[in-house]
C-alpha positions as CSV (number, residue, x, y, z in Angstrom):
1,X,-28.1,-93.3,61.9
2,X,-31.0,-91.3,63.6
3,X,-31.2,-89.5,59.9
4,X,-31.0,-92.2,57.8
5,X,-33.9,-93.6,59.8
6,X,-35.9,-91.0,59.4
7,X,-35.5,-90.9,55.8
8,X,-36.0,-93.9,54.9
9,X,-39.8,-94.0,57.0
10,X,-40.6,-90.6,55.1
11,X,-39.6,-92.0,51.6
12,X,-43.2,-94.2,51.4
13,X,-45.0,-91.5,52.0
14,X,-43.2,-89.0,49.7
15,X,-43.8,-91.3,46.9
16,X,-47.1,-91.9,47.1
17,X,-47.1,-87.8,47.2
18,X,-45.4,-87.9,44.1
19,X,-48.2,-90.2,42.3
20,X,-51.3,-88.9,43.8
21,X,-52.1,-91.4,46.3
22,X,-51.5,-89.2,49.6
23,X,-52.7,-85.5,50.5
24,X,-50.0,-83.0,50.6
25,X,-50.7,-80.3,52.8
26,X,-50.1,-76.1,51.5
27,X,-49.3,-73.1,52.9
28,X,-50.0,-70.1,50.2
29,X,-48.9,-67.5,52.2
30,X,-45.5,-69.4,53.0
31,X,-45.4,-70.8,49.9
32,X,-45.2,-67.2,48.4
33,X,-42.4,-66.1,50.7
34,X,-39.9,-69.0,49.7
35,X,-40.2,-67.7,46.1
36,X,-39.0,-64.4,47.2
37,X,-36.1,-65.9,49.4
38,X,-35.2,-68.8,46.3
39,X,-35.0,-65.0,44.2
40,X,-32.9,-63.2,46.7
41,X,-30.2,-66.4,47.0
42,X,-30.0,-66.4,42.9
43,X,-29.3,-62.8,43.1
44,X,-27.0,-62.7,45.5
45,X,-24.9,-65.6,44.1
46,X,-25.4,-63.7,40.7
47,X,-24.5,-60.2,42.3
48,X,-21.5,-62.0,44.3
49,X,-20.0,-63.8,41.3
50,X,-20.1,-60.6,39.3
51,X,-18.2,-58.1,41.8
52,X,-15.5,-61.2,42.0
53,X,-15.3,-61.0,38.1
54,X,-15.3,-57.0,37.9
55,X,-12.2,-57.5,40.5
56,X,-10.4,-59.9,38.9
57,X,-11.2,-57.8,35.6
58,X,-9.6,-55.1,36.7
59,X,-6.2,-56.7,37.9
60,X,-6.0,-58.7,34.9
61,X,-6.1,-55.6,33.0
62,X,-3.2,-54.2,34.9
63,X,-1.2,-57.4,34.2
64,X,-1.7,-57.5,30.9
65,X,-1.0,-54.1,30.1
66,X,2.1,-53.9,31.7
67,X,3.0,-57.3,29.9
68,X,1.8,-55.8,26.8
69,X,5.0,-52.9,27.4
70,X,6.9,-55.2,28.4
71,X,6.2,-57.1,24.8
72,X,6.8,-54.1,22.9
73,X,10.1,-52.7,24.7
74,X,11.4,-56.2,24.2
75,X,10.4,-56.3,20.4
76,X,11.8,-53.1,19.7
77,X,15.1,-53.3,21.9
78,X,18.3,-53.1,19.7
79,X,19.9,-56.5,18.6
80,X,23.5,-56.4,18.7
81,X,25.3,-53.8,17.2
82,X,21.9,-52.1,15.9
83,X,21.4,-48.6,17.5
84,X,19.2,-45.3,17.1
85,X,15.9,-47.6,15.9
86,X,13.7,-44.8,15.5
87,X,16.1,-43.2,12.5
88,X,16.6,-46.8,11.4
89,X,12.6,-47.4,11.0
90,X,11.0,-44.2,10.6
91,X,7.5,-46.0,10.7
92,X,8.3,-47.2,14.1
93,X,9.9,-44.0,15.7
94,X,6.7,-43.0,17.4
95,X,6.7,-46.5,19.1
96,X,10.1,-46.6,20.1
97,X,9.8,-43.3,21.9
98,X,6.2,-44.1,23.9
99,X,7.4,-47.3,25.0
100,X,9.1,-45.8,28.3
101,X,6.3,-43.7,28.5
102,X,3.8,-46.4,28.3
103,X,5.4,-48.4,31.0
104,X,5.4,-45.5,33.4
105,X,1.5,-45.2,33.1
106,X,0.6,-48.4,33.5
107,X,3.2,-48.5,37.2
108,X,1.2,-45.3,38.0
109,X,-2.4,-46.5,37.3
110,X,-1.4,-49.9,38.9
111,X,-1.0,-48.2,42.5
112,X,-4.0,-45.5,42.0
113,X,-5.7,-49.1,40.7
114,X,-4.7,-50.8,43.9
115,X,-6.7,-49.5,46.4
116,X,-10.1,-49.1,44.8
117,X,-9.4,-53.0,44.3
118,X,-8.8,-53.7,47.7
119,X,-12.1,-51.8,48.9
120,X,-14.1,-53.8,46.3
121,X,-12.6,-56.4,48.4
122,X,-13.3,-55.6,52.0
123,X,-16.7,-53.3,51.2
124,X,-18.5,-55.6,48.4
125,X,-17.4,-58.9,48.2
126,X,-16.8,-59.5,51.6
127,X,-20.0,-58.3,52.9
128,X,-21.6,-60.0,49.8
129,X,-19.9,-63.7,51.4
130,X,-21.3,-63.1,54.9
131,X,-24.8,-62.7,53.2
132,X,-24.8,-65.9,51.5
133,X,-23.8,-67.5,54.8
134,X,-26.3,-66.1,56.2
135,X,-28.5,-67.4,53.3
136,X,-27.9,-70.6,53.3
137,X,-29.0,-70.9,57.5
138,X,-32.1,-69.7,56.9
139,X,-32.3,-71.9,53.7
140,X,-31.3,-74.7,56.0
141,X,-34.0,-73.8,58.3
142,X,-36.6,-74.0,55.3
143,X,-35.5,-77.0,54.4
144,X,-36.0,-78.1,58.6
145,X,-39.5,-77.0,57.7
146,X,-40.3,-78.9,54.8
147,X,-39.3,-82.4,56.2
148,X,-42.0,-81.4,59.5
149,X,-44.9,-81.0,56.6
150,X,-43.5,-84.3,55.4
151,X,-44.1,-86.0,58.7
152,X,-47.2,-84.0,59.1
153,X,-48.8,-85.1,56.1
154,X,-47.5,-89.0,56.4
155,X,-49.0,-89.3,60.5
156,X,-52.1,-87.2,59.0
157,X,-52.8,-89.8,56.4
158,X,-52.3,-92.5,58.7
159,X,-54.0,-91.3,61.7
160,X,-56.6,-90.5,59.3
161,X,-56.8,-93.9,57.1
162,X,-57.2,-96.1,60.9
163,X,-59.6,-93.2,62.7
164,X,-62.2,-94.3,59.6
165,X,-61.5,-97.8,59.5
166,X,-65.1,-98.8,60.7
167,X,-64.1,-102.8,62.6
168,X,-60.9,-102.3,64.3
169,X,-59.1,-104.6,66.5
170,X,-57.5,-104.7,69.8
171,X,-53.7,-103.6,68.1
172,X,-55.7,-101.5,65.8
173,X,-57.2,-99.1,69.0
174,X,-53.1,-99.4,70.5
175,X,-51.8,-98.2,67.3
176,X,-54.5,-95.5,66.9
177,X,-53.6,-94.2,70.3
178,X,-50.1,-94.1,69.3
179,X,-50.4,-92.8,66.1
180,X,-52.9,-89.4,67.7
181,X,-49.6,-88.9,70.2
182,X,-46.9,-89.1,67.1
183,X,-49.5,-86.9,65.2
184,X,-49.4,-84.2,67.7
185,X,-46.3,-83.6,68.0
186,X,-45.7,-83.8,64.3
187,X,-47.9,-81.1,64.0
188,X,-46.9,-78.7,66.6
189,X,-43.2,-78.9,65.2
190,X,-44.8,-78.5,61.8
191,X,-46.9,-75.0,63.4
192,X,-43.8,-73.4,65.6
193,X,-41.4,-74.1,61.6
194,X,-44.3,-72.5,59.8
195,X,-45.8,-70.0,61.9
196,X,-41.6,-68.7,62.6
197,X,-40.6,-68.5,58.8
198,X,-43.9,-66.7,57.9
199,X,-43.2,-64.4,60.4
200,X,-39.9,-63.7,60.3
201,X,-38.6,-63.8,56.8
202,X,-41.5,-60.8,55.9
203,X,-38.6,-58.7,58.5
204,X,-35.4,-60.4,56.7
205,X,-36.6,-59.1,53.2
206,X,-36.8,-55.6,54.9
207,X,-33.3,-56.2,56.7
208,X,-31.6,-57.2,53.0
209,X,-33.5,-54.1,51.3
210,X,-31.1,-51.9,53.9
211,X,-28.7,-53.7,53.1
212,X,-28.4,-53.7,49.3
213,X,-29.3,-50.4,48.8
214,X,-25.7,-48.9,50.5
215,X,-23.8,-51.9,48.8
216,X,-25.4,-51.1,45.5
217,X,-24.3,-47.5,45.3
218,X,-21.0,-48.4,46.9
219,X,-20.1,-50.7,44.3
220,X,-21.8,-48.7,41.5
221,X,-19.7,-45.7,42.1
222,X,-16.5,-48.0,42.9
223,X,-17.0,-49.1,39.3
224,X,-17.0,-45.2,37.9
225,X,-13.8,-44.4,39.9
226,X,-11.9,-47.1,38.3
227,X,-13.1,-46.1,35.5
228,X,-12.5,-42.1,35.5
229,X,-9.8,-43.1,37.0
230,X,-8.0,-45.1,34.2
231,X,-9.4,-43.1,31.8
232,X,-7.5,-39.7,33.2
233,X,-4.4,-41.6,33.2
234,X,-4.4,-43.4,29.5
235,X,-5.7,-39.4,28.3
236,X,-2.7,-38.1,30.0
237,X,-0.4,-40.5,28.2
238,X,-1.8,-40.3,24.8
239,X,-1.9,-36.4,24.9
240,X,0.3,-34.9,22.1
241,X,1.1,-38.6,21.0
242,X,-2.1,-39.9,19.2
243,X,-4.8,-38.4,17.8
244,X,-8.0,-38.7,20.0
245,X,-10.5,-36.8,18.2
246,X,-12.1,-39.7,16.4
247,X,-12.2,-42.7,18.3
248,X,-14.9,-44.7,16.5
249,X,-14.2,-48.4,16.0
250,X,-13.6,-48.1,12.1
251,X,-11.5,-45.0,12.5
252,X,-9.4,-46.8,14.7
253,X,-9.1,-49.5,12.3
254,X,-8.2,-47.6,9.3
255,X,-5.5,-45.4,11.1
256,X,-4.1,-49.1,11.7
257,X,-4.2,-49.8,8.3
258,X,-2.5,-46.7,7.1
259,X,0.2,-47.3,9.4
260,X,0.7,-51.1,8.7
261,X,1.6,-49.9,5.0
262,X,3.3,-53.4,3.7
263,X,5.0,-54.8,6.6
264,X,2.1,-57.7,6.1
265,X,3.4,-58.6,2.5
266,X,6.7,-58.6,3.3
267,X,6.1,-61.1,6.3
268,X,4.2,-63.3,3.7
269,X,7.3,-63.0,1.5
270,X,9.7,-64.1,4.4
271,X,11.2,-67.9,3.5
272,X,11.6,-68.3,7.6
273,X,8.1,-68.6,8.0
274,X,7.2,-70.9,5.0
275,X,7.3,-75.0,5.6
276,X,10.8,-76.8,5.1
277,X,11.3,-78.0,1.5
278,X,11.0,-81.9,1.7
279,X,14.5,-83.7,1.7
280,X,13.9,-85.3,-1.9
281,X,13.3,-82.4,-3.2
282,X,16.6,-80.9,-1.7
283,X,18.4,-83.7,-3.0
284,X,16.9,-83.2,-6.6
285,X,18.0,-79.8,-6.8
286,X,21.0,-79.6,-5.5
287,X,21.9,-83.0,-8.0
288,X,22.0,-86.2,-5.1
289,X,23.6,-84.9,-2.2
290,X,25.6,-82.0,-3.7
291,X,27.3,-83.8,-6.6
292,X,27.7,-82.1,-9.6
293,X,28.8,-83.7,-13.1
294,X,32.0,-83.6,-13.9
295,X,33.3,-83.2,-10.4
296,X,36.3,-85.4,-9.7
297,X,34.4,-86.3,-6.3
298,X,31.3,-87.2,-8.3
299,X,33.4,-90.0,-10.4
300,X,35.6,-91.0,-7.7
301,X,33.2,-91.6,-5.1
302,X,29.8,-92.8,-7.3
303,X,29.4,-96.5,-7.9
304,X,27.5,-98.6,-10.0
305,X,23.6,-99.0,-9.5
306,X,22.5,-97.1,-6.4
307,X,25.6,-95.2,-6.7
308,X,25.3,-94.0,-9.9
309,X,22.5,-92.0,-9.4
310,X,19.6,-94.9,-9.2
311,X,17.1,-94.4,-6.1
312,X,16.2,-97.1,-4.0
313,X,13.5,-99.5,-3.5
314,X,11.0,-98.5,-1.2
315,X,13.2,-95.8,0.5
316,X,16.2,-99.1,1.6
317,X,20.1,-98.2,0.9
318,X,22.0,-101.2,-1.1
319,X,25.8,-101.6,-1.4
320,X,26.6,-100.8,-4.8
321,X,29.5,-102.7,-6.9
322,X,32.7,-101.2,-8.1
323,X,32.9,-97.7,-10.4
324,X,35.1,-99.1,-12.8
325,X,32.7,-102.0,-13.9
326,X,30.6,-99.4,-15.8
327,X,30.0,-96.3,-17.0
328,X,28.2,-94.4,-14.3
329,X,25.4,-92.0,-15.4
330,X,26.0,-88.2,-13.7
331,X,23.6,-86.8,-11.4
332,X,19.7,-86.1,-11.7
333,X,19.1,-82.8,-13.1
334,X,22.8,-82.3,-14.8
335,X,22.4,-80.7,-18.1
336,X,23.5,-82.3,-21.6
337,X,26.0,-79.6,-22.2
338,X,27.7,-80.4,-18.8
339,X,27.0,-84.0,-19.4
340,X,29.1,-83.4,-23.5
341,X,31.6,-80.9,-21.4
342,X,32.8,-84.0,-19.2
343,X,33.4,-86.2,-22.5
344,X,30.3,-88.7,-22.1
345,X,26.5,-89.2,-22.3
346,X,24.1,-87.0,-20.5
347,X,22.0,-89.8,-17.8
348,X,19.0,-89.9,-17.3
349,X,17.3,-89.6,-13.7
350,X,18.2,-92.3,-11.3
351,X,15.2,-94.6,-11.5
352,X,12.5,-94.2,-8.5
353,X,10.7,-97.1,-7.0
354,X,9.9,-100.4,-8.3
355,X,6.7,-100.8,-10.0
356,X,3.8,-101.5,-8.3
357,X,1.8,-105.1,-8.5
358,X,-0.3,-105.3,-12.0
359,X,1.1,-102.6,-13.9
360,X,0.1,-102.8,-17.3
361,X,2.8,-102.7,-20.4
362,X,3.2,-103.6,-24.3
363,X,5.8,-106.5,-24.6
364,X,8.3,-104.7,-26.6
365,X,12.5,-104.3,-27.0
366,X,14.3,-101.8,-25.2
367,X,18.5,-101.0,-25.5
368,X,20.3,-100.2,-22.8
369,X,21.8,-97.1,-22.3
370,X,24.0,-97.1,-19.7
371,X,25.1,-100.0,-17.7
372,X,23.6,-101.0,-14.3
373,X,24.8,-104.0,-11.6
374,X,22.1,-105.5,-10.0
375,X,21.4,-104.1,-6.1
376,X,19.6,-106.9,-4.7
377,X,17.9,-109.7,-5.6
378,X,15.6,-109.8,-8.7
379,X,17.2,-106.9,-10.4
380,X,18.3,-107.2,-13.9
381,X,22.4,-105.9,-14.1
382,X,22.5,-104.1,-17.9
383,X,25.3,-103.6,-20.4
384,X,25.2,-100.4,-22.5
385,X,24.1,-101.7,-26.1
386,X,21.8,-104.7,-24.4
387,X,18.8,-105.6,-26.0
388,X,16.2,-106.7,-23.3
389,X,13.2,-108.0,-24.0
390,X,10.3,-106.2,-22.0
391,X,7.9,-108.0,-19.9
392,X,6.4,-105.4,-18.2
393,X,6.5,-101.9,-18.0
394,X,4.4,-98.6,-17.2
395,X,3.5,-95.4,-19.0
396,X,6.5,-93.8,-17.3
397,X,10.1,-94.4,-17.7
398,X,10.4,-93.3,-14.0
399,X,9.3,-96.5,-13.1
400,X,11.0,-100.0,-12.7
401,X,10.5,-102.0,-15.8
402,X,10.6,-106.1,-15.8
403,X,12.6,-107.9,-18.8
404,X,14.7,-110.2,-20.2
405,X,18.6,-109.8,-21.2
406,X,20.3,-111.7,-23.4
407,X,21.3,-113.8,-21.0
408,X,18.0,-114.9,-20.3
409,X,18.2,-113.8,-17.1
410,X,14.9,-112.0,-15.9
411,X,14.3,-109.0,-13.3
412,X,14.0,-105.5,-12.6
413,X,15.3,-102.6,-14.2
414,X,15.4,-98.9,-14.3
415,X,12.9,-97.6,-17.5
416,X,15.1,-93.9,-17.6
417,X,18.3,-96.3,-18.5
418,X,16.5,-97.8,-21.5
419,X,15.4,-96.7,-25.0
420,X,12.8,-98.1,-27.4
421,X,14.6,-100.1,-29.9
């Protein structure tokens, strides 16, 4: 409570500081030492958060290298029966062989590795931790510092403001009196704060410049021997294996393009990779579900409407009536020789989905080609020969039609079972 106290008397005061209306007191030659110190915490969080990522560099590139063998030994592993890959696929004989190899160098450098990573750990970053600690008490102690001036400057003003008043009272002389004894000692913690950072943290910047300098060159030349040393052993491996005389970004790119040759174009050209063909489609081409005209399964099985080839309405299976109350149409897609080989007339395709609300169509005669029993309610049932009067009807005889039979009955009806009279 003692700090929430204190805050809440120092907030008046700090903003009236903040609008002009109070005197804030300086210190040039402390303010100029806290610049250096705010520098020297932002480089050492900087320096300490890049010798962590140079660390963490360095094992993740051990980790994924050896995952990277891994990958390739795996890719290339024989499936099955399938043996001596490299005669097999000649293009791939020189990975097939440097696979093993591969592996071995990367369990090598991984222990040579080891080490300097642990003495990044122990002789950079560590050290580099302690400092920040170390930081941040001295940063508390500025801080300490800062909220004396506050007080300073807030029992200054005051002290001040009743010291000119010219009538004062009775309680005005008490609270003067009191005020002179807070101001006092205000200002004598405010002097020991400032007078021990000003002359201290001139001997802490000297103190950190010994030690930075050793911790620089350690982890500078830390840096080179992982470096020289993954660079011996990836040398080592690709001697009398790959051609290192050019090493040039685009020459490295065009030996990989004269060793992908067309394995790209035949990946394009694989059917695996390409989206499955849509079910309708399916069904189209292999003639509705695998039926083909003429089949003894096709006119045993096929009934009339729905059954005989029409699709249905909005996507929604009907129960058809019996096969031997018409003559059912073959399959979408059969031929007309097929549809003359099997003794009668070729169909047309089944009809798709009703037509929609408002379609436009000439009032005209149709005659019925094949014979169709009503699925549902508000189709039209035809008998080959009919003449229907048309009601409506669209530019396409894939649509559902609306007309009148003889009968007089009126509904629906498939346009591909109809011709123009």
């Amino acid at each position: 409570m003692t700090g929430v106290a204190v805050a809440l008397v120092r907030t008046p005061h700090m903003l009236t500081t903040r609008v002009g209306m109070a005197t804030k007191s300086h210190d040039a030659a402390f303010d100029e030492l806290n610049r250096r110190f705010t520098a020297i915490e932002q480089n050492a969080q900087k320096l300490s958060k890049d010798c962590a990522t140079f660390r963490d560099a360095v094992k993740n590139m051990l980790l994924s290298g050896a995952s990277f063998g891994s990958a390739f030994a795996i890719l290339f592993n024989p499936i099955g029966t399938e043996t001596d890959l490299d005669r097999r696929h000649p293009s791939a004989a020189t990975t097939v062989s440097n696979i093993v190899h591969y592996q071995q160098m990367m369990d090598e450098l991984r222990e040579i590795l080891t080490p300097e990573i642990d003495l990044i750990e122990s002789r950079v970053v560590a050290p580099l931790t302690e400092f920040e600690q170390c930081l941040k008490a001295i940063r508390k102690n500025i801080t300490k510092r800062d909220h004396k001036l506050v007080d300073f400057d807030r029992l200054n003003n005051s002290f001040t403001k009743l010291k000119e008043k010219k009538e004062k009272t009775l309680k005005d002389e008490q609270n003067l009196f009191k005020l002179e004894q807070e101001f006092d000692a205000a200002s004598a913690d405010y002097e020991y704060y400032n007078n021990a950072m000003k002359e201290e943290l001139p001997i802490f910047f000297e103190k950190v410049k010994g030690l930075m300098s050793p911790l620089f060159h350690s982890f500078y030349y830390m840096q080179l021997n992982v470096f020289y040393l993954t660079l011996d052993k990836v040398q080592t491996f690709a001697d009398g294996k790959y051609d290192l005389t050019d090493t040039s970004p685009a020459a490295v790119e065009q030996r990989y393009a004269d060793m992908l040759t067309d394995a790209a174009e035949k990946l394009e050209e694989l059917s695996i990779r390409k989206p499955a063909t849509a079910s309708a489609r399916v069904l189209s081409t292999s003639g509705r579900g695998g039926l083909v005209s003429g089949s003894p399964s096709a006119s045993s099985s096929r009934a009339g409407g729905l059954a005989a080839g029409a699709p249905s309405k909005g996507g929604l299976g009907r129960s058809g009536s019996s096969a031997s109350s018409m003559t059912s149409p073959p399959p979408y897609g059969s031929s007309s020789s097929s549809a003359s080989a099997a003794g009668r007339k070729a169909p047309p395709p089944p009809p798709p989905t009703k037509p929609k609300p408002g379609a436009a169509a000439a009032k005209t005669y149709v005659v019925a080609l094949y014979d169709y029993a009503a699925q549902a309610e508000g189709d039209l049932s035809l008998r080959a020969g009919e003449r229907i009067e048309v009601v409506e009807r669209t530019a396409s005889t894939e649509d559902w039609w609306t007309g009148i039979g003889e009968s007089g009955a009126r509904g629906v009806f498939p346009g591909n079972y109809v011709r123009e009279d």
